[in-house]
C-alpha positions as CSV (number, residue, x, y, z in Angstrom):
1,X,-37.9,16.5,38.5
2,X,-34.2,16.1,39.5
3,X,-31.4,17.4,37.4
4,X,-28.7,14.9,36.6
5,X,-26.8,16.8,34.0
6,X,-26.5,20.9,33.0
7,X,-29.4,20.2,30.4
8,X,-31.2,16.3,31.5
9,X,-33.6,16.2,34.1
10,X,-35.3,12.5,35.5
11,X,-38.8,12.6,36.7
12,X,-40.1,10.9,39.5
13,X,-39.9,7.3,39.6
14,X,-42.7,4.9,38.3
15,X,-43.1,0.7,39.1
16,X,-44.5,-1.4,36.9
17,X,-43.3,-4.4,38.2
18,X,-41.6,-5.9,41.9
19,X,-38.1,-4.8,41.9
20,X,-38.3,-2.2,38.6
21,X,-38.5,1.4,38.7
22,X,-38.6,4.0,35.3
23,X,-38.3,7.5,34.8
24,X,-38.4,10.0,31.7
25,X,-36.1,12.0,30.9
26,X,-36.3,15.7,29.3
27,X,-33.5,17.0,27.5
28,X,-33.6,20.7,27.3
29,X,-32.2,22.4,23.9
30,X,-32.6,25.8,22.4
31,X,-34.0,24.9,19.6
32,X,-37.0,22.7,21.3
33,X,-37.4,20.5,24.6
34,X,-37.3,16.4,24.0
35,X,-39.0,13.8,26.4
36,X,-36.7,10.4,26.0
37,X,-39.1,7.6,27.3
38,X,-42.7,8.3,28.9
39,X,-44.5,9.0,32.2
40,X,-47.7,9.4,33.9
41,X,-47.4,11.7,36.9
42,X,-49.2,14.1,36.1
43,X,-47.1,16.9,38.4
44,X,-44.4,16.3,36.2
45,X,-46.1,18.1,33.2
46,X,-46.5,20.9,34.9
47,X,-42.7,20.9,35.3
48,X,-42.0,20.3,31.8
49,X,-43.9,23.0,31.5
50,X,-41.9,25.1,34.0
51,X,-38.9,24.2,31.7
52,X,-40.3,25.5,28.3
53,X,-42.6,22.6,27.3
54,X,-42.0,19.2,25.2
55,X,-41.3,19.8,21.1
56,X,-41.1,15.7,20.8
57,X,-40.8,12.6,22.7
58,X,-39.2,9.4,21.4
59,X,-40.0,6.2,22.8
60,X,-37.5,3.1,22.6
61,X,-40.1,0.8,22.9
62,X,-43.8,-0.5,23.2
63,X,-43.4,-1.0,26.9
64,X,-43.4,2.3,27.3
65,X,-46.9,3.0,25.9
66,X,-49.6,4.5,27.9
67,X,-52.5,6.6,28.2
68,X,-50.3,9.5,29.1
69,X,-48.6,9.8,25.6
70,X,-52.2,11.3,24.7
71,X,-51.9,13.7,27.8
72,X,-48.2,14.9,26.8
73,X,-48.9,15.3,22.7
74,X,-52.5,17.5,23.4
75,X,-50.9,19.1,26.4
76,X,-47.7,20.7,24.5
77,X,-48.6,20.2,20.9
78,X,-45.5,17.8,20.8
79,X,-44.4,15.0,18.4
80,X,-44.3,11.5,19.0
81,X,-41.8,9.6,17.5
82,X,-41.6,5.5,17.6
83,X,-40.2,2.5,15.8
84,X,-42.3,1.3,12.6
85,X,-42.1,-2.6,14.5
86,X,-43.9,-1.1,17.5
87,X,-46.4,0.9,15.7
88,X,-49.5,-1.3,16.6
89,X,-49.1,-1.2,20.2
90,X,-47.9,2.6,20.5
91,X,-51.3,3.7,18.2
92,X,-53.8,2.0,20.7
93,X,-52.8,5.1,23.0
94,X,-51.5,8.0,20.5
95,X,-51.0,8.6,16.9
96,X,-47.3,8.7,16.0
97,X,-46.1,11.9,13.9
98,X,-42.5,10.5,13.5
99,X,-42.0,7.2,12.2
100,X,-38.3,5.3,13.1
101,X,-37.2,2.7,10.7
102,X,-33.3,3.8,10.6
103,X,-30.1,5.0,11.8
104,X,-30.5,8.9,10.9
105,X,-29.6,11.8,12.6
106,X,-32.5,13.9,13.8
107,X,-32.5,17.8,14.8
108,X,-30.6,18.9,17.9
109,X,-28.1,16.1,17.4
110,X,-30.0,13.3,18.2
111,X,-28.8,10.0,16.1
112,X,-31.7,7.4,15.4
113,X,-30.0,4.2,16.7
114,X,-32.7,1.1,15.6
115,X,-31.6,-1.8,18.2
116,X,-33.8,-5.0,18.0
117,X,-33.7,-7.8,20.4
118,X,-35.1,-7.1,23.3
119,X,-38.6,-6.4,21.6
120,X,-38.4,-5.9,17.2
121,X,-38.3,-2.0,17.6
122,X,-35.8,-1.3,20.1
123,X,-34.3,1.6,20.0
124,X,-31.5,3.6,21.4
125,X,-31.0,7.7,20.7
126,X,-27.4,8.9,21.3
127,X,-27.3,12.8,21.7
128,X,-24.6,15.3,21.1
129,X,-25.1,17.7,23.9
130,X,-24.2,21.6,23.2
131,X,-22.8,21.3,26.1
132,X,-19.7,18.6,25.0
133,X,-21.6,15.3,26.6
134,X,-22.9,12.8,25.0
135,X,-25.7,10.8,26.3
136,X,-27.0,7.0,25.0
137,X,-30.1,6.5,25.6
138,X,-30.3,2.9,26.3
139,X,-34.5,1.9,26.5
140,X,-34.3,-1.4,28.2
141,X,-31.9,-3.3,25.4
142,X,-28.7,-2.2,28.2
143,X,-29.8,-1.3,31.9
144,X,-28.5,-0.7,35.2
145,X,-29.1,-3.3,38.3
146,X,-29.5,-2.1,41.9
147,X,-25.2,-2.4,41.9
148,X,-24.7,-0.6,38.9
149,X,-24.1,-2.9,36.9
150,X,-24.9,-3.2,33.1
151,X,-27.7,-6.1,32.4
152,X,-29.4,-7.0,29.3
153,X,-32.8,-6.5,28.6
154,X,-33.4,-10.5,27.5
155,X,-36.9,-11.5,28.1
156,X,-37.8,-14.9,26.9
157,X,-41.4,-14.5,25.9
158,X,-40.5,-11.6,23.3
159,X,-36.8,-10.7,23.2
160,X,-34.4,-12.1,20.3
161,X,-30.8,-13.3,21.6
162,X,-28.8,-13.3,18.6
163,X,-30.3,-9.6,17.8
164,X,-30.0,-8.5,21.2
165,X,-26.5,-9.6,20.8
166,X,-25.8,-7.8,17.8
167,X,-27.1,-4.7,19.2
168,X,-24.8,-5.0,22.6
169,X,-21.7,-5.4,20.2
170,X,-22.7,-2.4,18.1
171,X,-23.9,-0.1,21.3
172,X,-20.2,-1.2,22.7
173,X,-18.4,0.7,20.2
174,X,-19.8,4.3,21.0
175,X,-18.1,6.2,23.9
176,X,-21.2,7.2,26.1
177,X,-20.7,10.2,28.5
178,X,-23.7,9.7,29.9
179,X,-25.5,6.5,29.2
180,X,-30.0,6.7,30.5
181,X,-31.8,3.3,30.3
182,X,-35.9,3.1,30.8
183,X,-36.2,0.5,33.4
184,X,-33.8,-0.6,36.0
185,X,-32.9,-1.8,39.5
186,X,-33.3,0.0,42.2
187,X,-29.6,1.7,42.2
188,X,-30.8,4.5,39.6
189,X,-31.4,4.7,35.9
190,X,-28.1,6.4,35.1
191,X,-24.3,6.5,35.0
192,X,-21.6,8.4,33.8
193,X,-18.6,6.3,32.5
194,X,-15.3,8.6,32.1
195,X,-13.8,6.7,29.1
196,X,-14.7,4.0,26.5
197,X,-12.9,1.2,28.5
198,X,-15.0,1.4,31.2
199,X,-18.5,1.3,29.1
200,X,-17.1,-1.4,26.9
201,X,-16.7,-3.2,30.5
202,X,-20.3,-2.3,31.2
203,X,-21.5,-4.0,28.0
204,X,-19.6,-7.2,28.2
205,X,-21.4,-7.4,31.7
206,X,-24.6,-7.1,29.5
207,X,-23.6,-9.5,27.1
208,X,-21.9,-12.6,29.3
209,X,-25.3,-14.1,30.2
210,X,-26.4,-14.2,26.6
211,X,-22.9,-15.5,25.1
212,X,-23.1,-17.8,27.6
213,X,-26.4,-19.1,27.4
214,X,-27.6,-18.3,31.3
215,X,-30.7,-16.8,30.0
216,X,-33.4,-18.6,27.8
């Protein structure tokens, strides 16, 4: 794992697809370690390990489903916690202990943020670090292109535009320290923006194409 902030560290990358790389993330707090997203290398459990173990791991999405969800929950005992929308697809590989349906605000400081459109259960977690940051956790409804550039997570064969759209307004006006997406290009899954300006810039990048109608 690499450490990108004083309490977030990224696991080795993954590619599911030409061009796409993921990671998972695990946020480190007193009170009980979270794994944002999902991954299958298996060395990487023996780091979480190394790092005090995984109390629960929230998914954004059904893409990030896997056998490995299995391997994480029996491993550390940990709670998985996905979107009520994705259910069906998340419960072919692991039973889910925490059920999303809402904005609510979870232990540690992490804010349920439900944001449809790029598949019915998106969802985005925005976390109030002890240590002052604040991280969005973006799944794939706002990623990063191999420039660094914000993109939106639009795919025609599942995604809905006007929801998608909605969501990109609403995720525009938090102020992100930190902002973590699932999949991305190859520059990196992360960025740090150093005021709300520059985010909001970020997001319009995301949301031109889809205002515009360049994507169908």
């Amino acid at each position: 794992m690499k450490q990108i902030a004083d309490d977030l560290w990224e696991t080795e990358p993954e590619y599911p697809a030409p061009g796409l790389q993921t990671h998972a993330y695990l946020y480190a707090h007193p009170a009980g370690n979270v794994l944002f997203y999902n991954t299958s290398h298996d060395d990487e459990l023996s780091a979480f390990a190394d790092h005090g173990g995984v109390h629960r791991q929230y998914l954004s999405h059904r893409d990030e489903v896997g056998a490995s969800l299995a391997v994480i929950r029996t491993r550390f005992n940990s709670q998985l916690c996905g979107h009520q929308r994705e259910l069906e697809d998340i419960q072919k590989y692991c039973p889910v202990d925490v059920v999303l349906a809402q904005r609510e605000l979870h232990p540690r400081e992490i804010e349920i943020l439900p944001t449809p459109g790029h598949t019915p259960g998106s969802t985005c977690f925005w976390v109030r670090s002890p240590t002052g940051d604040r991280y969005l956790f973006t799944g794939d409804t706002l990623y990063f292109d191999e420039g660094g550039q914000g993109r939106n997570g639009f795919l025609p064969s599942m995604s809905d535009r006007e929801a998608l759209i909605e969501s990109l307004h609403f995720l525009r006006t938090l102020s992100p320290d930190l902002v973590i997406s699932s999949a991305f290009g190859a520059g990196g899954g992360y960025r740090r923006f150093e005021d709300a300006l520059s985010w909001q810039g970020c997001v319009d990048e995301a949301l031109a194409p889809l205002q515009d109608g360049a994507v169908d």
